[in-house]
N, C-alpha and C positions, 0 to 999 in steps of 0.2 A: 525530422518529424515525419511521421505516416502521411504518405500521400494516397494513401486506400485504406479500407474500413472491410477486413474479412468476415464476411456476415451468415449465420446459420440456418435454413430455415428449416426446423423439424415441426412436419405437418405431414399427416397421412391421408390428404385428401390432396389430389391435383390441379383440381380451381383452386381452392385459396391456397396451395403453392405459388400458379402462377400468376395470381391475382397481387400477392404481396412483392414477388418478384418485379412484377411491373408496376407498380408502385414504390417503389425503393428507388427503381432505374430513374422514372418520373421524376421524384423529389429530388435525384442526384444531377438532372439535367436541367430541372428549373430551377433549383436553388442554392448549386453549388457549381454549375454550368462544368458538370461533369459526370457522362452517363456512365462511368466504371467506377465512377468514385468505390460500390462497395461488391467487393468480389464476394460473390454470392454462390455459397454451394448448399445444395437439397438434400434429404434426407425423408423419405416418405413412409420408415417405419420408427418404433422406437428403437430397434437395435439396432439400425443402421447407424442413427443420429446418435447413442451410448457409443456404437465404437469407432466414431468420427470424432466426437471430443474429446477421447479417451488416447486417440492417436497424436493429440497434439501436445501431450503431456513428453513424448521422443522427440516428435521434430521444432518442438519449441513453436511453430505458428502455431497461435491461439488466436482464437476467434474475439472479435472485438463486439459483436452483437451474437445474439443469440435468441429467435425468434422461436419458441416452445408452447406447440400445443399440449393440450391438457389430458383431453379424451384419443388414445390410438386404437380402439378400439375396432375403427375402420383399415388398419395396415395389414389384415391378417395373418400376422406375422408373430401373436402371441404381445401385442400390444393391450393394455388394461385401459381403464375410464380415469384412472389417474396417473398413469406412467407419466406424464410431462413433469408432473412433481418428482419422480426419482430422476429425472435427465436434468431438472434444476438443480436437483444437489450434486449429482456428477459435474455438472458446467462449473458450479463453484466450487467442489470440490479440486478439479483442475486448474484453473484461475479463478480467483476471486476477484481480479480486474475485468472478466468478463461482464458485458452489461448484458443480465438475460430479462428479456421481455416475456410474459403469456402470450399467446395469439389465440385467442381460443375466445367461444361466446358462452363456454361450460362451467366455468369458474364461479358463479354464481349457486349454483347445484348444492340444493341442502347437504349432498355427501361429500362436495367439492371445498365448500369455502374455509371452514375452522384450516384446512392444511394451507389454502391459499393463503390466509389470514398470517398464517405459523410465518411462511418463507417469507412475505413481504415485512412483516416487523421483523426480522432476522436479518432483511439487506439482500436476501437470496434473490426475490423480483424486484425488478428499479424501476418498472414500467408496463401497466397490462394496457394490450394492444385487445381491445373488444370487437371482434368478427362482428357482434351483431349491428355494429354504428355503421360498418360501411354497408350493411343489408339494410338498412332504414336511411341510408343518402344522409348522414351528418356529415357536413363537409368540415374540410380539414383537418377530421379527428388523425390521419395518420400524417399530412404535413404537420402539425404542431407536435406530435407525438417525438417523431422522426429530427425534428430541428431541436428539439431540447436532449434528447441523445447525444446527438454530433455536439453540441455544441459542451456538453459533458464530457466527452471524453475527449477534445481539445486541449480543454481547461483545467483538465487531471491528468497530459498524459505524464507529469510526473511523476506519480505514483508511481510509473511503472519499475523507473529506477526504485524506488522504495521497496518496493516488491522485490526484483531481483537483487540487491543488495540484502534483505533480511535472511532469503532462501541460501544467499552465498556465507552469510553469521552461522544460520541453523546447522547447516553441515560443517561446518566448522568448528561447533561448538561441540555436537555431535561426538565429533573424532576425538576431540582433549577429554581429559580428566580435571578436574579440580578440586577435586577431594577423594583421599585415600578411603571412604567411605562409601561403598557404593550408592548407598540408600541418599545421602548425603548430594553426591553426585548428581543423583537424576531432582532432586530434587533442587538441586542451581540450574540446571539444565533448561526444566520444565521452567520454573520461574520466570526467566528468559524468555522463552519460548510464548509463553502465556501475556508477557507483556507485549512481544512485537505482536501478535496476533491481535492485541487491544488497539495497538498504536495504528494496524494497518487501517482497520475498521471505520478508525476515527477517522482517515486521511477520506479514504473512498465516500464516506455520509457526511464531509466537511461542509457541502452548502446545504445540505437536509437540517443542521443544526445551529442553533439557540448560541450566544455568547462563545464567537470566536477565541476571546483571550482566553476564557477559562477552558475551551479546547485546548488550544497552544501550550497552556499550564501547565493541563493532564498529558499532551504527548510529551513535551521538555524529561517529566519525573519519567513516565514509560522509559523511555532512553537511557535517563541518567543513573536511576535506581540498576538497571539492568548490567550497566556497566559497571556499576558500585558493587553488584553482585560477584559477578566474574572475577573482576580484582583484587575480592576479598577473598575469596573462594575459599579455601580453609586454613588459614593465617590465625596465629593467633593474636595479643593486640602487639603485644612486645615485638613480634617479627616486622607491622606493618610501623609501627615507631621507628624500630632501629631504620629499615628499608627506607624509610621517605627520609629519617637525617640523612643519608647517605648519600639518597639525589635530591636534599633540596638543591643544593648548587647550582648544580647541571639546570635542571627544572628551570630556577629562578631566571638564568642565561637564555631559554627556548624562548618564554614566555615574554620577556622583556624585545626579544626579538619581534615577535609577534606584534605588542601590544605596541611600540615606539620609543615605551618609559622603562626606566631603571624597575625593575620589581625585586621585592625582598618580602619572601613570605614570614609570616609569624606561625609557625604551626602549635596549636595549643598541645599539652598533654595528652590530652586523651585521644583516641583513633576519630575520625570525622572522614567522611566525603573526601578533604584535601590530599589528608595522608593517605589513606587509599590511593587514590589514582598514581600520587606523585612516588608512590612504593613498587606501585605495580608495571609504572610505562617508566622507564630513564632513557627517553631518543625526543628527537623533536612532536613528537605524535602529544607530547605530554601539552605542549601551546594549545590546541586544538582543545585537546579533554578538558584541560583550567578554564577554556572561554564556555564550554559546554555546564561546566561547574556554576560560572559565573550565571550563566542565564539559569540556572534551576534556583541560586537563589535569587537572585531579584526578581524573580516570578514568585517567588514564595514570601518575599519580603522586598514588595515592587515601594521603589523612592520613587519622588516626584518627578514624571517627564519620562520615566521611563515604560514603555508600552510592548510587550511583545508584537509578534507578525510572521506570518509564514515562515519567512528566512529564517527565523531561529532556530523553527522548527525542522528546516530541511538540515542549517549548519547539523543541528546536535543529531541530525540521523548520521549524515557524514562522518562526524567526530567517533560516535560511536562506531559506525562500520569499518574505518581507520584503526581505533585502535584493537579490533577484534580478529580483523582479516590481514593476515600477514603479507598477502601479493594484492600490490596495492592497483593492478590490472583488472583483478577483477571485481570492482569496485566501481558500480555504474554511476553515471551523474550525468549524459547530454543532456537530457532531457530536462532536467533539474534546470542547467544552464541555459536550457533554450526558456524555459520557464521565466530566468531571474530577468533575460535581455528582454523576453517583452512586458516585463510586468513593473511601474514604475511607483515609487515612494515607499518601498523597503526599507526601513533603518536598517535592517542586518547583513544589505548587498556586498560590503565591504568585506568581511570577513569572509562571506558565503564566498567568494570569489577566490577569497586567498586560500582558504582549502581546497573547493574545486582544482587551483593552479597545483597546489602543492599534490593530490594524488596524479593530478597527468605529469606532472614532470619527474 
């Protein structure tokens, strides 16, 4: 896990650069009894600050905070009264795991707020840091500000695998064909693509929202639909019939492995969910997809006793990024794992574990 927090501050004014700078130091030395906790680099114009983020898209360090003022007006450098708003959508643009704050007392500004409005229901701001509260002596505005960040991105740094796992599907997916069809094609493609986009969304605004389960519901189908896509890709039915009689066997043998029971699937007539998978994967990766299967229906048709939870949610990203990515190396999960060990009363640890084991080994 991150033992430092790289942090941005684009401001074109000198006092409240270093006004925030030593206040960050402060908070990291009073309440985390560590004055480096967050490596802090400036940026006093907006294009400095545009081609500082923009750099971290090569060296892979991405900034974990991102403090953005509004008005640059003052950098003389060809800075505008709203350029902070276009350096928010380059910050998320570059990561979307990045947590970008305002820092600004301008935000408010008849000409200012509709956009501010825009990026913060969008997810683009997670936090406005208001210059005016520390000029009027409100205490603690930037301690409590500053502690519900950290303690944000502690608590999510698994995402990050989520994140670098979808980016390693997308290029992936990218490079294959699935349909002799061009038009066809991008349009499995895009479908994909349009759903991990949804799914990330959901993971990063997870405590911002209403009815956990029926989160975990809508991530389980993002995943499972996606990969019911790919596998079907342009089959027709008769192909994905013949194909799954051929590995139910095989299949039937992964799974029974898996599960501890004897399994014997009934596969109906007609194509469904099962036959797909079981048409498309014939290796052990097929155990992993059936248990993914499994939870999309009993979420959709939950028996008694049965409850989703995170974990199913992380197994079915796994499952899915398994059976998509051929080099099972670059396939991220510490952090996933650092997640499960300190996080307790999981129904799903068991399995989350056995896939985990199964891509490191």
């Amino acid at each position: 896990m991150k033992t430092k927090l790289k942090v941005l501050i684009a401001e074109d004014t000198k006092t409240a650069r270093d006004l925030l700078a030593i206040n960050l130091q402060n908070f990291a030395s009073e309440n985390l009894n560590d004055p480096g906790y967050f490596e802090i680099e400036k940026a006093a114009s907006f294009e400095k600050a545009r081609k500082m983020i923009i750099e971290t898209a090569d060296s892979k360090e991405y900034y974990d905070i991102i403090f953005a003022d509004i008005d640059f007006t003052e950098d003389n450098k060809g800075g505008e009264r709203d350029s902070g708003y276009s350096l928010i959508e380059k910050g998320f643009e570059i990561c979307p795991l990045t947590k970008i704050t305002t820092y600004s007392g301008q935000f408010r500004a008849a000409e200012l707020w509709e956009r501010y409005e825009e990026l913060k229901d969008r997810g683009l701001i997670v936090r406005t840091f208001d210059k005016s509260h520390g000029d009027s002596g409100v205490s603690n505005w930037m301690v409590e500000g500053l502690d519900s960040i950290v303690k944000e991105i502690k608590r999510e740094a698994y995402v990050w695998d989520i994140w670098n796992n979808h980016k390693v599907i997308i290029d992936g997916i990218k490079s294959r064909s699935f349909s002799k069809d061009p038009f066809e094609n991008l349009s499995i493609q895009n479908t994909v693509i349009s759903n991990l986009e949804s799914a990330l969304l959901l993971f990063m605004n997870m405590e911002r929202l209403q009815g956990k389960e029926i989160i975990f519901r809508m991530m389980i189908y993002l995943y499972h639909n996606s990969l019911e896509t790919l596998c079907r890709a342009d089959k027709t039915d008769a192909q994905i019939i013949s194909e799954s009689d051929q590995n139910k066997t095989s299949a039937e043998k992964f799974v029974s492995e898996f599960s501890g029971k004897d399994v014997r699937f009934t596969l109906p007539e007609k194509v469904n969910s099962q036959r797909i998978f079981i048409s498309a994967i014939n290796d052990e990766r097929i155990k992993f997809v059936d248990r993914l299967n499994y939870y999309r229906n009993k979420s959709i048709h939950p028996e008694s006793g049965f409850r989703l939870d995170i974990s199913n949610v992380l197994f079915s990203v796994l499952a899915f990024t398994l059976a998509v990515v051929n080099d099972k190396q670059k396939i991220s999960f510490d952090k996933i794992r650092w997640f499960l060990a300190e996080t307790e009363g999981l129904k799903g640890k068991v399995s989350l574990e056995k896939i985990m084991d199964f891509i490191e080994n």
